[in-house]
C-alpha positions as CSV (number, residue, x, y, z in Angstrom):
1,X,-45.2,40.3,-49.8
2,X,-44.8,40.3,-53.5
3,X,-44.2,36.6,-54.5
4,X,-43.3,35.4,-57.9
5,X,-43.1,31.5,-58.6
6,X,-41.1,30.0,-61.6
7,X,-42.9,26.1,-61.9
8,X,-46.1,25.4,-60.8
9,X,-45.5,21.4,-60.3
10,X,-45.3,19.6,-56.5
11,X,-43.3,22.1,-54.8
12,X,-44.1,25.3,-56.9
13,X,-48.4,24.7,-56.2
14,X,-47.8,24.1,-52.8
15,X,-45.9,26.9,-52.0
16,X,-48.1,29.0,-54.1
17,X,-51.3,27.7,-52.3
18,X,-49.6,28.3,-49.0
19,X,-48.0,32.2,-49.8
20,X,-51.8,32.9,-50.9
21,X,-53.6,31.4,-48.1
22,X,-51.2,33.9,-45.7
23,X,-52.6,37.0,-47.7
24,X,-49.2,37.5,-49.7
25,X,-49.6,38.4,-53.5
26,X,-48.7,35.5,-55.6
27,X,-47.7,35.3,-59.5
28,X,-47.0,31.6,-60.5
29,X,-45.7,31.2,-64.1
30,X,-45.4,27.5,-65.8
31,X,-45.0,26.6,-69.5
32,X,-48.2,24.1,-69.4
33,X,-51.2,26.1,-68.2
34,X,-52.0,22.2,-67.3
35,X,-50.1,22.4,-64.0
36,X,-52.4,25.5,-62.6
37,X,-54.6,22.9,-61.8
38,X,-52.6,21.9,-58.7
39,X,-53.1,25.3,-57.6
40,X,-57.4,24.6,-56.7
41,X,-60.1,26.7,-56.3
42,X,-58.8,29.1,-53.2
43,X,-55.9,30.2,-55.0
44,X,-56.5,33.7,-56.0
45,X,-52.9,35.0,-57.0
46,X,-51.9,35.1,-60.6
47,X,-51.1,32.5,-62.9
48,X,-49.0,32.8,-66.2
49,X,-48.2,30.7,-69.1
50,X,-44.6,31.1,-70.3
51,X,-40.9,30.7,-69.5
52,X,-39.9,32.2,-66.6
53,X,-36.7,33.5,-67.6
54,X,-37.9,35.5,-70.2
55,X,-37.5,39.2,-69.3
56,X,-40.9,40.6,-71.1
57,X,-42.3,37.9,-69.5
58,X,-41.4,38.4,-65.7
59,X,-42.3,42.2,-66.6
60,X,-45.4,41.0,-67.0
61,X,-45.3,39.1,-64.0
62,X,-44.6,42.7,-61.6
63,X,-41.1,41.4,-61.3
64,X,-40.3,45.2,-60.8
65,X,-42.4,45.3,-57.8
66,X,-41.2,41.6,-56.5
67,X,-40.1,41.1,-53.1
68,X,-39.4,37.5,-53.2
69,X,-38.7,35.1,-56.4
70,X,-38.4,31.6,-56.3
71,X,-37.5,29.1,-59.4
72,X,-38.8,25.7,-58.7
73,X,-39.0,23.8,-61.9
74,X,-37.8,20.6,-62.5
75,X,-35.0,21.5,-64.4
76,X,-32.0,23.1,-62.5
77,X,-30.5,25.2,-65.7
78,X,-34.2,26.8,-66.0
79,X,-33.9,27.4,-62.1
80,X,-30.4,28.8,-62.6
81,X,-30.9,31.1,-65.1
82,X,-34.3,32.5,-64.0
83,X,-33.1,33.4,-60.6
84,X,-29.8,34.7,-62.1
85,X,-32.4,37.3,-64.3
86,X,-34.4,38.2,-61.3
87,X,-31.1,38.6,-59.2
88,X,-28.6,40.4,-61.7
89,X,-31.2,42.3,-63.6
90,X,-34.1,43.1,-61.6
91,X,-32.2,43.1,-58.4
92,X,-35.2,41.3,-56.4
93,X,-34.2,41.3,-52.6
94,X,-35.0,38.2,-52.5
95,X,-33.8,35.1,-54.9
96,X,-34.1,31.2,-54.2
97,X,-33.1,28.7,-56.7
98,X,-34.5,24.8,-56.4
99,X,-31.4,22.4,-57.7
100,X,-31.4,18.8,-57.8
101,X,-27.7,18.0,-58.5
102,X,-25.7,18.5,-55.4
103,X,-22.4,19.4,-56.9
104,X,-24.1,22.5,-58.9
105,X,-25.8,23.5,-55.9
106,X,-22.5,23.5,-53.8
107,X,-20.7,25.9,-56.6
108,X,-23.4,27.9,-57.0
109,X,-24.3,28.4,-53.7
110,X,-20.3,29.4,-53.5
111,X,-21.1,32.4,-56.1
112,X,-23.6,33.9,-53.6
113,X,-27.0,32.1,-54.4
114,X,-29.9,31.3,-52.2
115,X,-29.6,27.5,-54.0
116,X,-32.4,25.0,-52.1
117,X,-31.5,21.3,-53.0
118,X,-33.9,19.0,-51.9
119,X,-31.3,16.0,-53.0
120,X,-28.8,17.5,-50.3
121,X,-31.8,18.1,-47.6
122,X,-33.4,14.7,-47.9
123,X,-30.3,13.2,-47.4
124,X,-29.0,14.9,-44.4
125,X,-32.9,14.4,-43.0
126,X,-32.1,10.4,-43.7
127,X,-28.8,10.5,-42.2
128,X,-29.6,12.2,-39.0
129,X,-32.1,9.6,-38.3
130,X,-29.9,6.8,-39.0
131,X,-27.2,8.1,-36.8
132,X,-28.0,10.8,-34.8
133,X,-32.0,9.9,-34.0
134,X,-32.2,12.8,-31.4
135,X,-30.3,15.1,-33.6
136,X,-31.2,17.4,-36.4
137,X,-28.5,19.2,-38.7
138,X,-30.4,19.6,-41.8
139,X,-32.1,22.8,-40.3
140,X,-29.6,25.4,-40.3
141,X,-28.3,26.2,-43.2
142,X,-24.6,27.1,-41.7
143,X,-24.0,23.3,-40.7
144,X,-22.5,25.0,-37.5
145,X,-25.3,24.2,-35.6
146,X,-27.9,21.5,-35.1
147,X,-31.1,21.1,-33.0
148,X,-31.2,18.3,-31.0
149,X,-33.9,17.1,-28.6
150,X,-33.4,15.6,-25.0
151,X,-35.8,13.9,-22.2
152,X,-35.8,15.1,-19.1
153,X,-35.8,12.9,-16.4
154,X,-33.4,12.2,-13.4
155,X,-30.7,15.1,-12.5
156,X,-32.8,17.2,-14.8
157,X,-36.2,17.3,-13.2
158,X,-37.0,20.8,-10.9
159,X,-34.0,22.8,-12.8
160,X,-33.9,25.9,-14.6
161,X,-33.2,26.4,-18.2
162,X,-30.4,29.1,-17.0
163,X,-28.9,26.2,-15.1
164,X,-28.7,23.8,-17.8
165,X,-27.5,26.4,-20.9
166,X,-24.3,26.3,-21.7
167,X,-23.0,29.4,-23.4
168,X,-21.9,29.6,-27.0
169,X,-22.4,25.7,-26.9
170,X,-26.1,25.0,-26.2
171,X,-28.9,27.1,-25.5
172,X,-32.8,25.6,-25.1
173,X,-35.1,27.3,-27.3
174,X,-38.8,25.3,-26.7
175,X,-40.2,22.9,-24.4
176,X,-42.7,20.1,-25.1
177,X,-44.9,19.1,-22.7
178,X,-48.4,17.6,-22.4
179,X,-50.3,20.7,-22.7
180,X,-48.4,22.0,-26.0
181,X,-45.2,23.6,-26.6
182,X,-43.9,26.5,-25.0
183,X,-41.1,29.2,-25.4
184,X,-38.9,28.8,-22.4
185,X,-37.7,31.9,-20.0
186,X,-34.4,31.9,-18.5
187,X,-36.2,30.4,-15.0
188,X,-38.7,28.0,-16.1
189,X,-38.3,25.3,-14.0
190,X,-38.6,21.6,-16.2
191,X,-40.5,18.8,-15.8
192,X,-40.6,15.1,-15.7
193,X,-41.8,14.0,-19.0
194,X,-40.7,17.6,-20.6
195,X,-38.7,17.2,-23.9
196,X,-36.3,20.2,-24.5
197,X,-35.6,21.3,-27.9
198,X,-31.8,22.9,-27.6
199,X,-29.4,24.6,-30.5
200,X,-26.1,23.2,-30.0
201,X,-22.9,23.9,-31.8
202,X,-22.2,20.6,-34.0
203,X,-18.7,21.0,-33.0
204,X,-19.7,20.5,-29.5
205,X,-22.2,18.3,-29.8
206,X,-20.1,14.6,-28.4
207,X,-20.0,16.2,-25.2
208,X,-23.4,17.6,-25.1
209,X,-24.3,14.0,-25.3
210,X,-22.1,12.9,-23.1
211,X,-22.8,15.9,-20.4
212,X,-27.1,14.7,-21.3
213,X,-26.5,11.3,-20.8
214,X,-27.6,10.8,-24.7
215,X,-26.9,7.1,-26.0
216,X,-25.2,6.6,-28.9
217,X,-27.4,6.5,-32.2
């Protein structure tokens, strides 16, 4: 893929250094050619000094050619606007927006946005393992369902996954067990010590603890 990168600080480097080091093509564009020094010696994409919602700019930047474009400065109107240029005017498939305040990242999400808000993820991360410790909501973006992990032990030992699916409400999608993690088949059979990850429905989820034996918190 094409990548272009708006913010080469913390998030924007890593990403950067990550995209490259899986063979994509990388532009990263930052105001202080400083910050390319997060970016080390692997890096070999392209790095650019300038605004990135500038449209000469991101021209110069293969916006044209872009697959993906991601703003991650620290500034939410400078993430706003660039992805609104690469969106409306270059029409790049694909457009992600960093935001810190969670209000502006509801309404713009709301407008049609790919808006990531760390402020809103962290949180939800925090809260699920304060309440819900087995319980993670802050992976799907829908908030309509969750992942949640269970031990198996007792009734659950020598089953099938088939048996133990319920449909529409919670489905197992890995296994962990002492030898690593595996994708489950409809009749692989679990064992003692095995930890299933399982999508549930969040509107289901009460009983699926109750149904698990899951304590409370």
């Amino acid at each position: 893929m094409y990548v272009i990168i708006i913010g080469c600080g913390r998030v924007g480097s890593e990403l950067a250094k990550l995209l490259s080091g899986e063979g994509h093509d990388v532009v990263i564009v930052d105001k202080n050619p400083e910050s390319f020094a997060r970016l080390g010696d692997t890096f070999n994409g392209l790095t650019i000094t300038g605004n990135g919602f500038e449209p000469e700019l991101l021209k110069q930047a293969g916006i044209e050619k872009a697959d993906a474009f991601c703003a991650v400065t620290n500034g939410d109107n400078t993430n706003l606007v660039s992805s609104q240029v690469a969106k409306k005017i270059f029409k790049v498939p694909r457009v992600f927006a960093r935001i810190y305040d969670p209000q502006r990242a509801n309404i713009y999400t709301a407008l049609g946005l790919n808006i990531i808000s760390g402020t809103i993820l962290f949180a939800a991360m925090l809260r699920d393992k304060i309440i819900e410790s087995r319980f993670s909501s802050y992976l799907i973006e829908s908030r309509d369902l969750g992942v949640i992990e269970i031990e198996v032990k007792d009734t659950l030992i020598e089953k099938t996954v088939q048996e133990i699916n319920i449909p529409e409400k919670f489905l197992v999608v890995a296994i962990k067990r002492l030898q690593g993690v595996i994708i489950p088949q409809p009749q692989t059979v679990l064992k003692k010590e095995d930890t299933l990850m399982a999508v549930v429905k969040v509107a289901n989820l009460d009983s699926i603890k109750k149904k698990f034996g899951l304590e409370e918190g």
